[in-house]
Backbone atoms as SQL, in Angstrom:
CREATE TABLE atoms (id INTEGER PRIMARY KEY, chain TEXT, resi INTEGER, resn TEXT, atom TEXT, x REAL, y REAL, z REAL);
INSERT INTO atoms VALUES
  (1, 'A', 1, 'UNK', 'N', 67.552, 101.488, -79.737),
  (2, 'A', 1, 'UNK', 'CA', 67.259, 101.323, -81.150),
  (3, 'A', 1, 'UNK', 'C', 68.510, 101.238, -82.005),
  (4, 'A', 2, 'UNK', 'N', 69.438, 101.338, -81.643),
  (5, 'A', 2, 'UNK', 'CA', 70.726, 101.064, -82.383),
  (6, 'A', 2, 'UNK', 'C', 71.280, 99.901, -82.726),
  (7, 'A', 3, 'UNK', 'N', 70.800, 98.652, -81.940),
  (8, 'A', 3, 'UNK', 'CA', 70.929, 97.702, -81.851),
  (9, 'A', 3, 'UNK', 'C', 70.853, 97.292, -83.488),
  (10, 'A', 4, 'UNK', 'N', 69.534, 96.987, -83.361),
  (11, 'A', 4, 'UNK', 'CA', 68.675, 96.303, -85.439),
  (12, 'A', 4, 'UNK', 'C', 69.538, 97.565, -86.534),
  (13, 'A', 5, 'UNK', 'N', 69.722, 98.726, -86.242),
  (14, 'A', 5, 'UNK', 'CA', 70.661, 99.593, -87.381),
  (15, 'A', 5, 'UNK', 'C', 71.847, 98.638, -87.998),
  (16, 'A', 6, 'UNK', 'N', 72.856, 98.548, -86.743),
  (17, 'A', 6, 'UNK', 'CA', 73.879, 98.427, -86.580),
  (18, 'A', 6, 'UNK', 'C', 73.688, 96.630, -87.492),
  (19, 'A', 7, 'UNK', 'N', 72.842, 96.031, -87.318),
  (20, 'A', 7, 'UNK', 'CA', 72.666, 94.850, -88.043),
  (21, 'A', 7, 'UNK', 'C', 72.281, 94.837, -89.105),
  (22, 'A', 8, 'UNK', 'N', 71.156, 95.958, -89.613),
  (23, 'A', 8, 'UNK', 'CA', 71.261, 96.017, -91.140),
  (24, 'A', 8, 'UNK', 'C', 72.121, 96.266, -91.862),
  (25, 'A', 9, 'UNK', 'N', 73.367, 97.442, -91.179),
  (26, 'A', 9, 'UNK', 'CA', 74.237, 97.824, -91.583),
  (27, 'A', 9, 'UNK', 'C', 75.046, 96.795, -91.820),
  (28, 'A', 10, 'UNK', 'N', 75.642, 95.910, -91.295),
  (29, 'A', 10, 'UNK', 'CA', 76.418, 94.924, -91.051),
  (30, 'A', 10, 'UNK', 'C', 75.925, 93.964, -92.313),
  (31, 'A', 11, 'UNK', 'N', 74.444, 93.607, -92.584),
  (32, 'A', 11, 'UNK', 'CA', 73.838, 92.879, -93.244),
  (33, 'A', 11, 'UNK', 'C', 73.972, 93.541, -94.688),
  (34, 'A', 12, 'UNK', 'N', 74.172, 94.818, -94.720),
  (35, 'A', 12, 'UNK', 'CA', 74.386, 95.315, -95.739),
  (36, 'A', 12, 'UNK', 'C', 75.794, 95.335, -96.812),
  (37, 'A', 13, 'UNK', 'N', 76.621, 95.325, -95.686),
  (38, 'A', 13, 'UNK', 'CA', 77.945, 95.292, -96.032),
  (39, 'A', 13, 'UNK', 'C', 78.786, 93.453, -96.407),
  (40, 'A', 14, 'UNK', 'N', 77.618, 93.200, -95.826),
  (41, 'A', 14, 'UNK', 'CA', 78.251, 91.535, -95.865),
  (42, 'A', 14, 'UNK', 'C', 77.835, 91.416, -97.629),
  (43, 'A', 15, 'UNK', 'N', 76.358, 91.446, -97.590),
  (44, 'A', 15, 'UNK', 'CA', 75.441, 91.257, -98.711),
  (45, 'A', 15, 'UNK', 'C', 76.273, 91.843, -99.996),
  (46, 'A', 16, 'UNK', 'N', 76.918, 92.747, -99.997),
  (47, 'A', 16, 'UNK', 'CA', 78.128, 93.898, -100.715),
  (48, 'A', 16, 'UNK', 'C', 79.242, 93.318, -101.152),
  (49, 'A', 17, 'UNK', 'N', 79.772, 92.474, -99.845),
  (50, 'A', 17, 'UNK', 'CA', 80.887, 91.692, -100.000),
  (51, 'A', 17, 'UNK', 'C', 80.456, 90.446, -100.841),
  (52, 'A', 18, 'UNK', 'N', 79.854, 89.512, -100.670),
  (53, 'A', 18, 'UNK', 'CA', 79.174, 88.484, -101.211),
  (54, 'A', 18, 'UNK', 'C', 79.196, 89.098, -102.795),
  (55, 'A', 19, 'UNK', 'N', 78.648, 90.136, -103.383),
  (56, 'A', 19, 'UNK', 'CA', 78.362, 90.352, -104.397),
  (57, 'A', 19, 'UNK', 'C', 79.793, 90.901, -105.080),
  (58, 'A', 20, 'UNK', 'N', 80.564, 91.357, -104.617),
  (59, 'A', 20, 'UNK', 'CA', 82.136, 91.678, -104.948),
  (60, 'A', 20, 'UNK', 'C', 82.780, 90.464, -105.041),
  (61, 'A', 21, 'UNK', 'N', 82.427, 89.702, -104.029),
  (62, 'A', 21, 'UNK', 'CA', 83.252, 88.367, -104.765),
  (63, 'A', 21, 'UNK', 'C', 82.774, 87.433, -105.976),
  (64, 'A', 22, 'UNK', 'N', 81.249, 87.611, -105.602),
  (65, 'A', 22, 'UNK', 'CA', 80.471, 86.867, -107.040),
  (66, 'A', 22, 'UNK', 'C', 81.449, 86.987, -108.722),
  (67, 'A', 23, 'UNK', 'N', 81.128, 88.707, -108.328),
  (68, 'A', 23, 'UNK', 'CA', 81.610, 89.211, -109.626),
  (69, 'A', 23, 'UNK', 'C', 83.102, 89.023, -109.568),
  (70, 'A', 24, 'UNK', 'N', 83.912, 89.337, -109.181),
  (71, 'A', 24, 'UNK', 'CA', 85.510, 88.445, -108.564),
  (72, 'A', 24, 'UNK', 'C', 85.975, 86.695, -109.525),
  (73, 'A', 25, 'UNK', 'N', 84.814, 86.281, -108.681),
  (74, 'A', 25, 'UNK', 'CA', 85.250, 84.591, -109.265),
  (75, 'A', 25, 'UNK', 'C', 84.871, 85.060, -110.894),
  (76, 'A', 26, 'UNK', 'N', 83.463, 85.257, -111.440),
  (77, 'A', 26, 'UNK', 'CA', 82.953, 85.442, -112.540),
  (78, 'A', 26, 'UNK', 'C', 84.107, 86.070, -113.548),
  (79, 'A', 27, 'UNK', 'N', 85.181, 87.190, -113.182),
  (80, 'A', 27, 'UNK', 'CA', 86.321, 87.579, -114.165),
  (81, 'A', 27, 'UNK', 'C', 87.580, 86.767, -113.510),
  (82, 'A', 28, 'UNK', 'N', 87.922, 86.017, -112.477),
  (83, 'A', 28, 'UNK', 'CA', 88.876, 85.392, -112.298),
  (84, 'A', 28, 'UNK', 'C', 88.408, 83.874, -113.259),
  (85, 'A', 29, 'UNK', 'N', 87.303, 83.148, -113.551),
  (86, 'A', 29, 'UNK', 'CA', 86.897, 82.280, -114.387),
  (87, 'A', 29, 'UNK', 'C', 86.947, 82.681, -115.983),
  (88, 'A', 30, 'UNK', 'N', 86.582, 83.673, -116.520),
  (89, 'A', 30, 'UNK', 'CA', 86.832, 84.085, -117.515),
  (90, 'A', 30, 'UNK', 'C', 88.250, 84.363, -117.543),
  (91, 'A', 31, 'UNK', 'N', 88.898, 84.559, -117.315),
  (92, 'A', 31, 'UNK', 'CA', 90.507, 84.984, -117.556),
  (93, 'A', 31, 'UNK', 'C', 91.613, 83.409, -117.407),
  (94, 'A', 32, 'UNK', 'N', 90.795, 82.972, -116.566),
  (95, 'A', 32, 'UNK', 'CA', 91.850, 81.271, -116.557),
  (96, 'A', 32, 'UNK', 'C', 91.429, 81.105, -117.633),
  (97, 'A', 33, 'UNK', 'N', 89.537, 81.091, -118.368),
  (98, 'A', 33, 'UNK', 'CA', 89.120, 80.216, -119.538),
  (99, 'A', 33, 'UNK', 'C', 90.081, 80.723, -120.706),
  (100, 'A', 34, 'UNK', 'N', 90.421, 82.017, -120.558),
  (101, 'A', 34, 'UNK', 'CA', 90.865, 82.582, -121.696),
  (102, 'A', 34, 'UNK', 'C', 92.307, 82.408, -121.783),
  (103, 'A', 35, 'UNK', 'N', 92.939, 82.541, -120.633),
  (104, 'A', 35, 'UNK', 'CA', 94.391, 81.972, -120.927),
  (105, 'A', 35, 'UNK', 'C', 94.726, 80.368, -121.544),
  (106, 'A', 36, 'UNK', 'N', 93.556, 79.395, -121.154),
  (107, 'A', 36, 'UNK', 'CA', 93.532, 77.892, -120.619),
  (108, 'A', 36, 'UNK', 'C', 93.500, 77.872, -122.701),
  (109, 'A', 37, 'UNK', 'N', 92.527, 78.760, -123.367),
  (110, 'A', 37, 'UNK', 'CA', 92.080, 78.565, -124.559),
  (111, 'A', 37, 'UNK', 'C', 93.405, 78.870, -125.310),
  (112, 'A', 38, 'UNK', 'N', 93.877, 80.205, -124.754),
  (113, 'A', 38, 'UNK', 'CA', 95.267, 80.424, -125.527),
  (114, 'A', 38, 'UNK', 'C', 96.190, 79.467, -125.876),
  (115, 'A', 39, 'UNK', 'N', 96.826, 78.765, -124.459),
  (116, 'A', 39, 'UNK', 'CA', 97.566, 77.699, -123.997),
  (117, 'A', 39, 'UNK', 'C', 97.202, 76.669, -125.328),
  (118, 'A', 40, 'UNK', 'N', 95.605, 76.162, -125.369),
  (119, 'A', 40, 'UNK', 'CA', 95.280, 75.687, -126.112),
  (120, 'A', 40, 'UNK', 'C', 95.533, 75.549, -127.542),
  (121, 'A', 41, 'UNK', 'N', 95.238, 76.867, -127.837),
  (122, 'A', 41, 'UNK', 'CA', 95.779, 76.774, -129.458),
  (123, 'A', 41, 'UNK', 'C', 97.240, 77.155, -130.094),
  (124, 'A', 42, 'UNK', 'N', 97.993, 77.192, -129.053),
  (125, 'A', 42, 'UNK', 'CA', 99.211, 77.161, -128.995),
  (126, 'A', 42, 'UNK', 'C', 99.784, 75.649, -129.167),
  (127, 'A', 43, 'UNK', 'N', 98.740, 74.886, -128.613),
  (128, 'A', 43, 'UNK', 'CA', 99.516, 73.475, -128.723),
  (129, 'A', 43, 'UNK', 'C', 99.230, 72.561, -129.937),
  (130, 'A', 44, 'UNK', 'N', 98.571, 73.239, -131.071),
  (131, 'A', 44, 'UNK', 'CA', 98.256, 72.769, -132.336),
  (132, 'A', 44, 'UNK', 'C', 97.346, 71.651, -132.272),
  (133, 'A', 45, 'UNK', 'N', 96.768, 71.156, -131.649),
  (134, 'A', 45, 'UNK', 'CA', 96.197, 70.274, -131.393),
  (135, 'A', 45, 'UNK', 'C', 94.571, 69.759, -132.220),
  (136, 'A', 46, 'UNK', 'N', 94.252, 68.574, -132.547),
  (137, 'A', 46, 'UNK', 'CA', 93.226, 68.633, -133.415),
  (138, 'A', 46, 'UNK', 'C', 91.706, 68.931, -132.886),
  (139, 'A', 47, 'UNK', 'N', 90.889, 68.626, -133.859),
  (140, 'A', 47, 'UNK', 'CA', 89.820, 68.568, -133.119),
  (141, 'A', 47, 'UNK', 'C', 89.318, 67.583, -132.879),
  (142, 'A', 48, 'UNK', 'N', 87.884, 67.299, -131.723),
  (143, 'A', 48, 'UNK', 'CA', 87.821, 65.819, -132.094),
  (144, 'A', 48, 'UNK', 'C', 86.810, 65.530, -133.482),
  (145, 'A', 49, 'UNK', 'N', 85.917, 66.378, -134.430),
  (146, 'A', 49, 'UNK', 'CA', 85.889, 65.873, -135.760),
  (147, 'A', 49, 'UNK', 'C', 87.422, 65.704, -136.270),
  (148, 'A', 50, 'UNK', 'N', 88.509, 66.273, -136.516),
  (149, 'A', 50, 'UNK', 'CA', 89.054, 65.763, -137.407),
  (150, 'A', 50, 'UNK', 'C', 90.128, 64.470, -136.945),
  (151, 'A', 51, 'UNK', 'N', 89.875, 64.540, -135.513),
  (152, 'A', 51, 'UNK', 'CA', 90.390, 63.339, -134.996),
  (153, 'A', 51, 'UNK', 'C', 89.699, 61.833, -135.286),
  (154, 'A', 52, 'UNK', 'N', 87.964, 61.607, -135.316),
  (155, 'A', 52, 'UNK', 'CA', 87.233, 61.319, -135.926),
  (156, 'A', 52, 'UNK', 'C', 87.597, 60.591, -137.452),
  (157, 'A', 53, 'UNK', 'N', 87.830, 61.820, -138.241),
  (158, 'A', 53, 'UNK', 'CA', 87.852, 61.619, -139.980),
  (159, 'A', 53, 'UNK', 'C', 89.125, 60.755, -139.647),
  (160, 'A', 54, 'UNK', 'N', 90.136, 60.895, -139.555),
  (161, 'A', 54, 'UNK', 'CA', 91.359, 59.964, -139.425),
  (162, 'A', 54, 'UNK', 'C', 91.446, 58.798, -138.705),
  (163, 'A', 55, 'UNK', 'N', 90.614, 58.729, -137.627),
  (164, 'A', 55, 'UNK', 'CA', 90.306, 57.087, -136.931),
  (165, 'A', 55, 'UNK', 'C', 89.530, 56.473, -137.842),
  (166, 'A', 56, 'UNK', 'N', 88.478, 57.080, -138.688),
  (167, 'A', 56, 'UNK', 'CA', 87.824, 56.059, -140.301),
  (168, 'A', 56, 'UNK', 'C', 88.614, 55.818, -140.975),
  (169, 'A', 57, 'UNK', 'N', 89.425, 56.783, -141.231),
  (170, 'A', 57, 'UNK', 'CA', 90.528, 56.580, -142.557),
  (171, 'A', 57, 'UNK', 'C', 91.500, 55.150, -142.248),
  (172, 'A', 58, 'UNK', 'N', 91.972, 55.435, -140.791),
  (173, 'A', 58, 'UNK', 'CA', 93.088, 54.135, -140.282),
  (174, 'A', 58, 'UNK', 'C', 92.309, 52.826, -140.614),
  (175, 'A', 59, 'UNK', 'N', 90.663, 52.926, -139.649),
  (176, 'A', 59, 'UNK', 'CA', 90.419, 51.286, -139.750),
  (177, 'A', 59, 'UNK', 'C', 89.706, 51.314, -141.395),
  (178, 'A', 60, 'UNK', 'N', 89.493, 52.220, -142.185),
  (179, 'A', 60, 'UNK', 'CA', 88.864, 51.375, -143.374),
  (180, 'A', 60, 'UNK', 'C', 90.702, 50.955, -143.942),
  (181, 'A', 61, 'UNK', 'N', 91.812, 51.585, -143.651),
  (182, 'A', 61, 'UNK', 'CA', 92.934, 50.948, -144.530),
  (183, 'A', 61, 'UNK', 'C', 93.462, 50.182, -143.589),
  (184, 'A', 62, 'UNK', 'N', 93.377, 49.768, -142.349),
  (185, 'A', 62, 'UNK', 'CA', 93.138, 48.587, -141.699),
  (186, 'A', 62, 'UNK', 'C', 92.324, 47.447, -142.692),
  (187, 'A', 63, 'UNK', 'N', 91.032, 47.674, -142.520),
  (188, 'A', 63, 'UNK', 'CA', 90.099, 46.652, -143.263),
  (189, 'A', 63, 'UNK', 'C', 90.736, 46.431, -144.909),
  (190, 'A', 64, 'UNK', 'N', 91.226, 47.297, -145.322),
  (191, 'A', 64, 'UNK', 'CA', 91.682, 47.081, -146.721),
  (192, 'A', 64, 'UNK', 'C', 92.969, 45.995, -147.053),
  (193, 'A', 65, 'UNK', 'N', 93.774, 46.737, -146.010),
  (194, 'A', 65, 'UNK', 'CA', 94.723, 45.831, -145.738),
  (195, 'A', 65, 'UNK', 'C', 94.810, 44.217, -145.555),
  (196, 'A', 66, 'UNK', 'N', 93.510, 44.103, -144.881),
  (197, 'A', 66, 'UNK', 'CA', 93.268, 42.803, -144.114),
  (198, 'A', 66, 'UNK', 'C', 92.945, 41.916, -145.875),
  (199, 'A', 67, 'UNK', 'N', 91.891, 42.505, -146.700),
  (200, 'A', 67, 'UNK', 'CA', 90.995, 42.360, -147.639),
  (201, 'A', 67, 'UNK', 'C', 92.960, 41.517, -148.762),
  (202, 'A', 68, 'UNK', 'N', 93.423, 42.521, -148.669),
  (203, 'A', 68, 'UNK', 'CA', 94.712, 42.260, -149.358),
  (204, 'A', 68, 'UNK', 'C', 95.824, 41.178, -148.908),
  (205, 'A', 69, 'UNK', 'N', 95.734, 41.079, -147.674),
  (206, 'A', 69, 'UNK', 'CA', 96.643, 40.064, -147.518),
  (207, 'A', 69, 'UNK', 'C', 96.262, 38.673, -147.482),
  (208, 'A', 70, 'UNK', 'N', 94.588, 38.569, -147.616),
  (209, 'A', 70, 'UNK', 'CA', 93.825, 37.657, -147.627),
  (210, 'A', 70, 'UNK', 'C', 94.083, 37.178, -149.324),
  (211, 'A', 71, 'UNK', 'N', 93.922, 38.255, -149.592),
  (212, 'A', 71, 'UNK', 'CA', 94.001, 37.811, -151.653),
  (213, 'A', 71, 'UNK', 'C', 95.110, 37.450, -151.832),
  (214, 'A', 72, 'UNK', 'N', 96.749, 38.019, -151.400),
  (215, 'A', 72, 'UNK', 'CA', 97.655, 37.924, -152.103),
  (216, 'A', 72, 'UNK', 'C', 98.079, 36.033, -151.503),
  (217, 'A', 73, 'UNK', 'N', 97.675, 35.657, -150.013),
  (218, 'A', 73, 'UNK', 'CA', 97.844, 34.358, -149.750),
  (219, 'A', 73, 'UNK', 'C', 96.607, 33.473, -150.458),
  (220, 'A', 74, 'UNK', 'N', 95.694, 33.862, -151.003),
  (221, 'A', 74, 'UNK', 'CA', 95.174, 33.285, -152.513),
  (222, 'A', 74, 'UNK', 'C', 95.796, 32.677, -153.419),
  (223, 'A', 75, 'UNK', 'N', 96.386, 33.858, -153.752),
  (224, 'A', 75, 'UNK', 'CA', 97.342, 33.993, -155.320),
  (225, 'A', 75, 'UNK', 'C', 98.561, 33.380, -154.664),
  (226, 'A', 76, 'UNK', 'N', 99.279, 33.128, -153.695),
  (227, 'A', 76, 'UNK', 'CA', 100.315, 32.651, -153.569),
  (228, 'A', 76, 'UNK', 'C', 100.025, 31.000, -153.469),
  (229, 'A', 77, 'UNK', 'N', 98.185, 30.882, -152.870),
  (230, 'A', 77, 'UNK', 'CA', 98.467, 29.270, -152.746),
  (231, 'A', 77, 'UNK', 'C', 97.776, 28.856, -154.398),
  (232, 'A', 78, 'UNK', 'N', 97.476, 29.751, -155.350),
  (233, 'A', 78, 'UNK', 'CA', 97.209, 29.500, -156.672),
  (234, 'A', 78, 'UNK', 'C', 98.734, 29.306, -157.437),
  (235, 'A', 79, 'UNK', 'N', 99.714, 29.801, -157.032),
  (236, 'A', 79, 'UNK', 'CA', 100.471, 29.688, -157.668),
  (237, 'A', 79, 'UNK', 'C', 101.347, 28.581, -157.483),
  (238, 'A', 80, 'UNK', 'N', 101.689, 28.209, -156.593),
  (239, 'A', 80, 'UNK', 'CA', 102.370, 27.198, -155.333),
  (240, 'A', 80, 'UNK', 'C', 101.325, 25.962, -156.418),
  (241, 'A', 81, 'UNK', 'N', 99.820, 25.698, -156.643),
  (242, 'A', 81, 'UNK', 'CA', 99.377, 24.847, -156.425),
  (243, 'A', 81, 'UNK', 'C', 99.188, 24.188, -158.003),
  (244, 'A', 82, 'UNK', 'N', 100.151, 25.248, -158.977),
  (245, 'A', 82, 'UNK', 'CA', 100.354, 25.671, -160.698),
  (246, 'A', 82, 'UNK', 'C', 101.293, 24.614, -160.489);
């Protein structure tokens, strides 16, 4: 009868281990996330809304731009044509 003991036991201790490492990865993952976040806001970096607000801002003064150089070769062939 020692035989099935000796295997629960074994089954027990494995099952133990398994759960020590669970919890293991679970604070070794939290502690990279938390350094990884530090790292992060150390590097000033934006967000992507306000990365967002400034890619509108470029192409509407892109588009504005365009709107303007279209008018001023207007006015240059209005004047040319005075």
């Amino acid at each position: 009868m020692q035989g099935p003991r000796i295997f629960d036991d074994v089954a027990r201790v494995a099952q133990g281990a398994v759960g020590a490492a669970s919890g293991l990865r679970t604070e070794v993952e939290a502690l990279v996330r938390q350094r990884m976040e530090r790292h992060i806001d150390k590097m000033n970096l934006v967000t992507r809304e306000e990365f967002e607000v400034v890619k509108a801002m470029a192409e509407r003064a892109r588009e504005e731009n365009e709107i303007l150089k279209q008018r001023l070769a207007e006015l240059e062939q209005n004047v040319q044509n005075s």
